[in-house]
C-alpha positions as CSV (number, residue, x, y, z in Angstrom):
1,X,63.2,156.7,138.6
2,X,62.6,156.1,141.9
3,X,59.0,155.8,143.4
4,X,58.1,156.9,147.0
5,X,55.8,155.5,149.4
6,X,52.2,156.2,149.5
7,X,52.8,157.1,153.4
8,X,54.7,160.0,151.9
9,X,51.7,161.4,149.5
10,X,50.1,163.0,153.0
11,X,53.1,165.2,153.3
12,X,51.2,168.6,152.0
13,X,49.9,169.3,155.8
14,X,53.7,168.6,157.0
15,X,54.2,169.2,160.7
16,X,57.1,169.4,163.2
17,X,59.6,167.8,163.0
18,X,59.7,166.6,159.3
19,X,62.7,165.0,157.9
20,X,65.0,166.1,155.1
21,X,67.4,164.2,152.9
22,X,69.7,166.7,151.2
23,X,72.2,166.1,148.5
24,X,75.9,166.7,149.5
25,X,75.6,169.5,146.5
26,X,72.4,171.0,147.2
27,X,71.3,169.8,144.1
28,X,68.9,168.1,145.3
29,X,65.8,167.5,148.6
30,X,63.5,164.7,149.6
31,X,60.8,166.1,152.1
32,X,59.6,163.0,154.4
33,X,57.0,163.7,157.0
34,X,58.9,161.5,159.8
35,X,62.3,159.3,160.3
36,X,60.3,156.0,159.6
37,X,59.0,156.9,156.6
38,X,62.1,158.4,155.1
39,X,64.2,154.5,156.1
40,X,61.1,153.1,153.9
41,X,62.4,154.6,150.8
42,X,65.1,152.4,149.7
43,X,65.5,154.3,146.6
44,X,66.8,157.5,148.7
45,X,69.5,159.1,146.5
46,X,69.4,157.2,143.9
47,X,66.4,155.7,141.5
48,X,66.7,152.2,139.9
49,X,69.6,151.8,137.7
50,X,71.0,155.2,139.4
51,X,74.0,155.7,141.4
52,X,73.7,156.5,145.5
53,X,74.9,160.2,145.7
54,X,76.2,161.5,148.7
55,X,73.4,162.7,151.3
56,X,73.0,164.7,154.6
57,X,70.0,164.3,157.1
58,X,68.2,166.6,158.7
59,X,65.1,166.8,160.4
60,X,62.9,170.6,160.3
61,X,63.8,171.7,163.8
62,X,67.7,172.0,162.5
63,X,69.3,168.9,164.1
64,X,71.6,167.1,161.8
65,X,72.0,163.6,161.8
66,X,74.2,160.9,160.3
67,X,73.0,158.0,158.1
68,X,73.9,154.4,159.4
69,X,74.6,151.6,156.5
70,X,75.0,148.3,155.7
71,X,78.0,147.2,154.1
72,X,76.0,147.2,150.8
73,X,75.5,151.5,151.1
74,X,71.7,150.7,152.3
75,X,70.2,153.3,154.5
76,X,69.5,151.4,158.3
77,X,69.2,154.3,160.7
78,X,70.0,157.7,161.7
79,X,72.1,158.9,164.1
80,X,71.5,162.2,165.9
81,X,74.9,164.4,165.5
82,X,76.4,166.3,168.6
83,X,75.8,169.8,166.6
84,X,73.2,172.0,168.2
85,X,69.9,172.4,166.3
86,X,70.6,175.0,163.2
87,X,67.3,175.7,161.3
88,X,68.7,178.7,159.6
89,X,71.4,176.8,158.3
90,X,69.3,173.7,157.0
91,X,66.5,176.7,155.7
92,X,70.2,178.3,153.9
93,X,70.2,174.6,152.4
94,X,67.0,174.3,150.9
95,X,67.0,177.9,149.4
96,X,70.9,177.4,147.9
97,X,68.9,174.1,146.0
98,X,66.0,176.0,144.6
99,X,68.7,178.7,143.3
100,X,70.9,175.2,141.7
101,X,66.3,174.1,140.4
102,X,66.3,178.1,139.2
103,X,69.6,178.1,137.1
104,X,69.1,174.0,136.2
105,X,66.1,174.8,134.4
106,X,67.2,178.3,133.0
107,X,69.6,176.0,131.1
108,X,67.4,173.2,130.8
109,X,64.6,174.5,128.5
110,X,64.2,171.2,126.3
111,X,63.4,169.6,129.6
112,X,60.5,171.7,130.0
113,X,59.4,171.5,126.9
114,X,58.5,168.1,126.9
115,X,55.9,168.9,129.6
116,X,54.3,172.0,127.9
117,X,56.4,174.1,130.6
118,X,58.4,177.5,130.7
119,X,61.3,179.0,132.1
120,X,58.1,181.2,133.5
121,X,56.8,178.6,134.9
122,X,59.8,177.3,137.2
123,X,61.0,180.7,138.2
124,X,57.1,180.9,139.4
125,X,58.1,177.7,141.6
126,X,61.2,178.3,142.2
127,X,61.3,182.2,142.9
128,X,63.7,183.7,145.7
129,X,61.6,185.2,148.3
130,X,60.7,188.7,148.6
131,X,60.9,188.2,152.2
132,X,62.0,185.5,154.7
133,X,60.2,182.6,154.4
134,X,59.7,179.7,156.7
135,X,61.3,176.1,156.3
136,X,57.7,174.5,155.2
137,X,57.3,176.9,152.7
138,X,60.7,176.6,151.2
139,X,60.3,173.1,150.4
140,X,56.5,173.1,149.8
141,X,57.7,172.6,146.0
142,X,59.7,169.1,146.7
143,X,56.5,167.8,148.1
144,X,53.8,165.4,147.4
145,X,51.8,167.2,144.5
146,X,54.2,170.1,145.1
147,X,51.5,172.8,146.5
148,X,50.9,173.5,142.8
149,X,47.5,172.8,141.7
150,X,48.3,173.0,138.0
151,X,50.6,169.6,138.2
152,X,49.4,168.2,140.9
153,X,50.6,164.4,142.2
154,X,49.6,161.3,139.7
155,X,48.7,163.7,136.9
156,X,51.4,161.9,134.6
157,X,50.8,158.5,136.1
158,X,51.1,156.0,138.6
159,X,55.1,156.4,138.3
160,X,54.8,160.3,138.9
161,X,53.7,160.0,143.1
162,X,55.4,162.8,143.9
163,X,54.3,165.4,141.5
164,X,56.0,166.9,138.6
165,X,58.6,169.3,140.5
166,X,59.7,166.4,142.2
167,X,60.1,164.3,139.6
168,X,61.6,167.2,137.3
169,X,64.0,168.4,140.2
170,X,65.5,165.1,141.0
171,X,65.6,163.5,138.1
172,X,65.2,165.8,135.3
173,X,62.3,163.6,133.9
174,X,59.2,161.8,134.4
């Protein structure tokens, strides 16, 4: 499981421009408040004992960027990409991930089980909007403590920094 830095535990009050590591399938987000903080985590895409998955940056104002690495696969630095800025298309992103959340844990229901959760529950989380929402509040779920006062960060733990949707979202566990 991979464990995030403390700096990123402030991220509920996230302001302009945040940064977003997506995963090449939508399957997956990690909300950072800034560029720095998101080269801290040297766990990005992959936990201990995991495999690195493929990832796309982007930061909340729609610019993509490109991910510099060492010769080992470690994140070093970002490099802005000649696209022009595309928030709709990086809000598209983080929606098409909580449908992939909704239908995971439709089909996942011994995962939430071991938490005391319901399908109820995540479709609560992870419900499509009723009307346009902005970028922060599309990924409000994948951050620190998750906006949800029932579970929020540290209630399982030390290990569980990011809340329980993160840690259910990205790793399908505790």
């Amino acid at each position: 499981m991979s464990v995030r830095s403390t700096s990123q535990a402030t991220i509920s009050a996230l302001e302009d421009p945040f940064m977003l590591a997506v995963g090449a399938h939508d399957d997956f987000v990690h909300v950072y408040p800034d560029a720095t903080a998101l080269l801290a985590d040297h766990d990005i895409g992959a936990g201990v004992g995991e495999r690195p998955i493929g990832l796309e940056f982007f930061d909340s104002l729609g610019y993509r960027y490109a991910g510099r690495y060492d010769t080992q696969w470690r994140l070093l630095g970002l490099v802005p990409s000649s696209d022009p800025p595309n928030p709709q298309r990086v809000l598209e992103r983080v929606e098409a991930i909580r449908t992939y959340l909704r239908l995971f844990f439709d089909n996942r229901p011994d995962v939430l089980a071991l938490y005391g959760l319901t399908r109820d529950d995540t479709r609560a989380v992870f419900a499509a909007p009723k009307s346009p929402r902005s970028l922060k509040e599309a990924v409000l779920p994948f951050t620190a403590g998750g906006g949800d006062e029932l579970f929020p960060a540290g209630v399982f733990g030390d290990d569980d920094d990011q809340g329980i949707w993160h840690n259910l979202t990205h790793h399908g566990h505790l």
